[in-house]
GUBAPA-418953 format. One line per 10 residues: number of its first residue (from 1); their letters; for each residue x, y, z of C-alpha. Coordinates in nm, 4 decimals. Example, Ala and Ser with C-alpha at 12.3 -4.5 7.8 and 13.67 -1.06 7.14 Angstrom:
BEGIN
1	as	1.2300,-0.4500,0.7800 ~ 1.3670,-0.1060,0.7140
//
This chain:
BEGIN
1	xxxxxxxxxx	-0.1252,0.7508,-1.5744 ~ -0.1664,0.4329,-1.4127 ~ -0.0770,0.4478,-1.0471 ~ 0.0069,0.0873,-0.9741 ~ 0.2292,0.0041,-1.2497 ~ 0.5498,-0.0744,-1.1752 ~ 0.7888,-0.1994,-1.4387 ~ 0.7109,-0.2649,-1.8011 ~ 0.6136,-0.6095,-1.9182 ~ 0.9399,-0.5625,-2.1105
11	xxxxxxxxxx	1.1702,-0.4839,-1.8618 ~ 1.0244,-0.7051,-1.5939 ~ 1.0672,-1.0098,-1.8576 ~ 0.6848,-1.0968,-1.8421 ~ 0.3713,-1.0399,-2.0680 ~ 0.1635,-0.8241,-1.8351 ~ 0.3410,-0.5312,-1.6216 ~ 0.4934,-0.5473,-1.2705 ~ 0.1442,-0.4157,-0.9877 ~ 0.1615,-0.2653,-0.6902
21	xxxxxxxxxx	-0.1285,-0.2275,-0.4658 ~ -0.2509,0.1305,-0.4239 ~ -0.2179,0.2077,-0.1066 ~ 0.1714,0.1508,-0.1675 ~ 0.1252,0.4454,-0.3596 ~ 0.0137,0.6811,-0.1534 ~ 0.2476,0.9612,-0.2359 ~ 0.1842,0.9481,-0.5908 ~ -0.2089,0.9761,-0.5399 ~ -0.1306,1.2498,-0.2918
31	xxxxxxxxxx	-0.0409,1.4387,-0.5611 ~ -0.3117,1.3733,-0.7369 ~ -0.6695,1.5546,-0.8040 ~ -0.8531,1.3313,-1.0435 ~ -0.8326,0.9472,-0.9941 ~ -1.0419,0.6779,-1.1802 ~ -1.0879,0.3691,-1.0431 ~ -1.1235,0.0842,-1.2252 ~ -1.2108,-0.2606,-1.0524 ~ -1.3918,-0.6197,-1.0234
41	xxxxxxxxxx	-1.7289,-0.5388,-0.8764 ~ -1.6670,-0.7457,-0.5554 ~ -1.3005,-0.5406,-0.4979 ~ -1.4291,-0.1894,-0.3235 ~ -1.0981,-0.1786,-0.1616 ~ -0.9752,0.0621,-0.3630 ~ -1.2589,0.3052,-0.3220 ~ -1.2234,0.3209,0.0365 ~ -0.8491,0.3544,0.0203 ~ -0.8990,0.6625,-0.1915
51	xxxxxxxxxx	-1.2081,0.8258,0.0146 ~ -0.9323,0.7795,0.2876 ~ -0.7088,0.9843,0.0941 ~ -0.9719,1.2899,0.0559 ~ -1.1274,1.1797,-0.2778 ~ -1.4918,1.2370,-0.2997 ~ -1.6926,1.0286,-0.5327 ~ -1.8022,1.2569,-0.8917 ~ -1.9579,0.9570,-1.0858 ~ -1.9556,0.5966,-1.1242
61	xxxxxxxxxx	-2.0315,0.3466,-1.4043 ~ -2.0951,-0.0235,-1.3585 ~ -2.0665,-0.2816,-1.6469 ~ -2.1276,-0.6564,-1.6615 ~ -1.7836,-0.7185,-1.4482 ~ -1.6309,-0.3973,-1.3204 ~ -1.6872,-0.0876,-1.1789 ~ -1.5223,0.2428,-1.3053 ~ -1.5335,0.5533,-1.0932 ~ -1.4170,0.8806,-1.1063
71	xxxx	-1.2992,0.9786,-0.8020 ~ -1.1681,1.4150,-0.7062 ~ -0.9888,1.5751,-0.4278 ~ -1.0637,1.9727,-0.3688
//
């Protein structure tokens, strides 16, 4: 499940879907006790949003633009 999306590209009336930053989220990744996190490599916000929340780091892969990583709560 993506956490950010908002409305469908179809309902919205656009190509891409409707975002909303993470930490408007925060109930729905409450609830939550696996994330991934996918992002730029220069746009850590997200990690530290989510180590905020109670996530702990498991594992982390880095390509040629973006970082993916998997983040747990106990």
């Amino acid at each position: 499940m993506d956490l950010t999306r908002g409305i469908s590209a179809a309902q919205w009336g656009l190509i891409f879907d409707q975002r909303f930053p993470l930490e408007s989220r925060s109930a729905l990744v409450d609830r939550q006790k696996v994330v991934f996190a996918i992002r730029p490599v220069e746009k850590p916000q997200e990690e530290q949003f989510l180590r905020s929340r109670g996530f702990t780091e498991q594992a982390r892969w880095t390509g040629p633009g973006h970082v993916v990583v998997k983040f747990v709560k106990p």
